[in-house]
N, C-alpha and C positions, 0 to 999 in steps of 0.2 A: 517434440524433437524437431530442431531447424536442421536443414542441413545446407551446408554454405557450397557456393559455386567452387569449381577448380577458377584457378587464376591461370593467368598467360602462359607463367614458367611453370611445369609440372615438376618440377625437382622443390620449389621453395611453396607451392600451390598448396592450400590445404583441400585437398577430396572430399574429406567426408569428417563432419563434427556433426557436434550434437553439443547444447546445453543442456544441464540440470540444474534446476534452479530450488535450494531449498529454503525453507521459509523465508531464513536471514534478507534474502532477496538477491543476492551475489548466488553466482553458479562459479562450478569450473564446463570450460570448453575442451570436449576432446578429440584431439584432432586427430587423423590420419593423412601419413604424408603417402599416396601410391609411390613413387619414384623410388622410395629407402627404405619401405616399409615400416615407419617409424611411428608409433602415436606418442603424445605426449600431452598431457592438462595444461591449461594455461588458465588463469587465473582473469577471470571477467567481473568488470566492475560496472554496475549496473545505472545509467544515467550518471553516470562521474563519479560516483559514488561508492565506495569499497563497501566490505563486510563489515568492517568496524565501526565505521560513517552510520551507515542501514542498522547497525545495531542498537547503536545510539538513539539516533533517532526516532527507533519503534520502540522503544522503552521509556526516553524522556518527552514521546508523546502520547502511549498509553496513559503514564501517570498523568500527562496533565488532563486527559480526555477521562480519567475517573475523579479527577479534581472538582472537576465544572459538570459531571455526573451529581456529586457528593454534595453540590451545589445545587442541584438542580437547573443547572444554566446550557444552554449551547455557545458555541462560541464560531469564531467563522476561519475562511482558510486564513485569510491575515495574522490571525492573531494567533494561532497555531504557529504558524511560520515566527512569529514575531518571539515565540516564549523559547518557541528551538533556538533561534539563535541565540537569544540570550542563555539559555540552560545547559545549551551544551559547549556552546563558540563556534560551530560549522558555519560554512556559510550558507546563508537561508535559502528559499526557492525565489526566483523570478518569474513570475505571475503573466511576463510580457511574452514571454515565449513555448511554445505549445508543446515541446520535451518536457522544461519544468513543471511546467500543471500535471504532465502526465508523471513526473517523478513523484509529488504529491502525492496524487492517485495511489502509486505503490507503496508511497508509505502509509495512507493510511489502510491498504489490503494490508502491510504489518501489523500493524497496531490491533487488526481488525482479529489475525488468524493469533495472537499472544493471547487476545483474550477471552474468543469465544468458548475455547475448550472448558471455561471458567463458568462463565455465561451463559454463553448460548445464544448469544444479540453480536448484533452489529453496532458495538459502541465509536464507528465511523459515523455512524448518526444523529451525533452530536455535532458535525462539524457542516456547517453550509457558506453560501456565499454571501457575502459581506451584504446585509439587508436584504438578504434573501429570505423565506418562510419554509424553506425545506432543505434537502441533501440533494447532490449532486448526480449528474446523468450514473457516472459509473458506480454512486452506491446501490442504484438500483438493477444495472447490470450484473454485478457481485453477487446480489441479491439474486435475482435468477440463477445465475450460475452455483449458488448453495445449494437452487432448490427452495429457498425460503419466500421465495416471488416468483408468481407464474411468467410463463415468459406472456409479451403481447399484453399485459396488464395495463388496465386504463391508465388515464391520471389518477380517478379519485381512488382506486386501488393502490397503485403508488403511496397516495402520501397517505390512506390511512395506514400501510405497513410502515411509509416511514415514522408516522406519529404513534403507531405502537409498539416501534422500537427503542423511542426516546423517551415513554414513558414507564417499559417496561427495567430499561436501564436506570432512571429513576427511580426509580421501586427498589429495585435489584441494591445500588449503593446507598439509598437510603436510612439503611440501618448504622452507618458507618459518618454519615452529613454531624458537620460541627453545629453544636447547637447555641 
């Protein structure tokens, strides 16, 4: 629960909100005005991004991340970013700016909670940085926060969960790989 400051004017000030945030990654915010008594939802869009947008994107990036599963391949953020824009026509992320990476980031906690319930892995574990040999700070965070990664875990703790998530998701689509 956030809850936002009163502003200057207490008649137009909102008091007290809170978001709820579900999966999709869009919440509504609701607000309390003190002055009129009034609450009302207002519709929040998460890194610039709507519901629709977030929807898209965690579905036409699930499939391609059990694509290159089905493959047995990783693939990196570029090229993620590169197959969204061509698959869906959004426009892609910007890599130069520290909101965009972290909008990334939530899309692929999307992508991440569409398929566990399936799985049971973190198929964000396919996705690293561009000649990189692993996943990223926050898939391991995530990973703590499941529970699936102790917290304070080394490096070499790290990367063998991350390398037995990539192979266990190999495994996993395996059965399904074009022959």
């Amino acid at each position: 629960m956030a809850f936002l400051r009163p502003g200057a004017a207490p008649r137009a000030a909102a008091v007290l909100g809170y978001l709820s945030r579900p999966v999709n990654g869009c919440g509504t915010l609701r607000v309390s005005r003190e002055a009129t008594g009034l609450s009302e939802e207002v519709a929040v869009a998460l890194y610039g991004r709507d519901d629709l947008a977030w929807d898209e994107l965690a579905h036409e990036g699930l499939e391609f991340l059990i694509e290159r599963a089905r493959l047995g391949k990783l693939t990196s953020y570029t090229e993620l970013n590169a197959t969204l824009i061509r698959r869906t026509g959004l426009p892609g992320f910007d890599f130069s700016r520290a909101d965009e990476r972290a909008a990334m980031g939530h899309l692929l906690y999307l992508t991440v909670e569409l398929n566990r319930p399936v799985t049971g892995l973190m198929i964000s574990a396919l996705v690293t940085y561009l000649d990189g040999n692993d996943a990223g700070s926050g898939f391991y965070g995530y990973a703590q926060d499941l529970g699936m990664l102790q917290r304070n875990a080394s490096a070499i703790q790290r990367l063998d969960f991350w390398s037995s998530q990539v192979k266990a998701l190999f495994k996993y689509y395996a059965a399904t790989r074009p022959r």
